[in-house]
N, C-alpha and C positions, 0 to 999 in steps of 0.2 A: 404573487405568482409562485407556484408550486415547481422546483428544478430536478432534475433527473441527473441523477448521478452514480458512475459505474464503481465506483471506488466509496464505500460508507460507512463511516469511524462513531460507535457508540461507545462512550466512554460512562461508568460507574465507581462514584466515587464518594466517601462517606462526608463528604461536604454539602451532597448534591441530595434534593428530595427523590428526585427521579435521574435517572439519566439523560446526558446531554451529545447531541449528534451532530456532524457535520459531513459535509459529500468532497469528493474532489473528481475530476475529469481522467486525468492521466495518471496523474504521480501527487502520493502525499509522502514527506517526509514528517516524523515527529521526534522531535529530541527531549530526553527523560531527562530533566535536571534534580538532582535531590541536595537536601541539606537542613538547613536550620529556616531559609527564606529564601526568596527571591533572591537579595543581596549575598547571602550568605549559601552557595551551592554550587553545585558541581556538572558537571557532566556525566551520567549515569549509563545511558543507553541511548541507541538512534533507530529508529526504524522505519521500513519505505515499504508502501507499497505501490506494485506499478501495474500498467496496464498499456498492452500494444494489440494491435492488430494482426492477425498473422495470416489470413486472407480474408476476405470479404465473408464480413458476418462472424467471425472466428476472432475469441478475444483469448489473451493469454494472459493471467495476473498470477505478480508472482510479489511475495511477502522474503522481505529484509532484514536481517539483525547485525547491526554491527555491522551490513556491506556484506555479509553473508546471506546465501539465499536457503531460506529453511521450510518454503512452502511453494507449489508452484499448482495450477490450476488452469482448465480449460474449458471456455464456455461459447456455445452456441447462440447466436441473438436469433437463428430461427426455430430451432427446436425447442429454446430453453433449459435447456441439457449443461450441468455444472458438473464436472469429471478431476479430480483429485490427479496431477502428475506427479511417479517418484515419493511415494509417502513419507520414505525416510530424510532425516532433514540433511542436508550434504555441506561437506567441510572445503568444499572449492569455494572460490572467492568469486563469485559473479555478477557483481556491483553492474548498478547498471550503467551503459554506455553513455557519458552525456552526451556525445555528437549524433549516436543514436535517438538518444529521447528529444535533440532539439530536431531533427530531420524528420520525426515522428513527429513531433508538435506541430514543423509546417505545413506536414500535409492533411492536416484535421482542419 
């Protein structure tokens, strides 16, 4: 069975013959560990991307680095319409709310 998902992570990596993908619903969190191995690494980098509702049919996703928000966007589920907000990447801190994303969660 084939899932549909709003949020869609393709990763390329010279491990890999092709590329390898994965979907999330609301919210994906990924955290970069570097180093020598598994055992032997660090914490590098963290990044989220999220997705709320902002009225019926009106989706807003908005991309993380480090808890900083450096992309944000606006899509239409009726027109199909994808619209770039604020191009520039901005140095406020806008991490997103957890009591928001749990309040958001419930009502999905």
């Amino acid at each position: 069975m084939t899932r549909a998902y709003s949020i869609w992570n393709e990763v390329e990596a010279c491990i890999y013959n092709s590329s390898k993908s994965w979907g999330a619903k609301d919210t994906c969190n990924v955290n970069v560990n570097v180093g020598s191995s598994s055992k032997y690494s660090n914490h590098f980098v963290t990044h989220t991307t999220t997705k709320r509702e902002i009225k019926k049919n009106l989706f807003e996703f908005r991309f993380y680095v480090n808890k900083q928000i450096i992309q944000r966007a606006l899509f239409d589920n009726l027109t199909k319409s994808f619209n770039f907000i604020n191009r520039e990447p901005s140095t406020e801190n806008h991490e997103p709310n957890p009591k928001q994303l749990d309040l958001f969660r419930k009502d999905n």
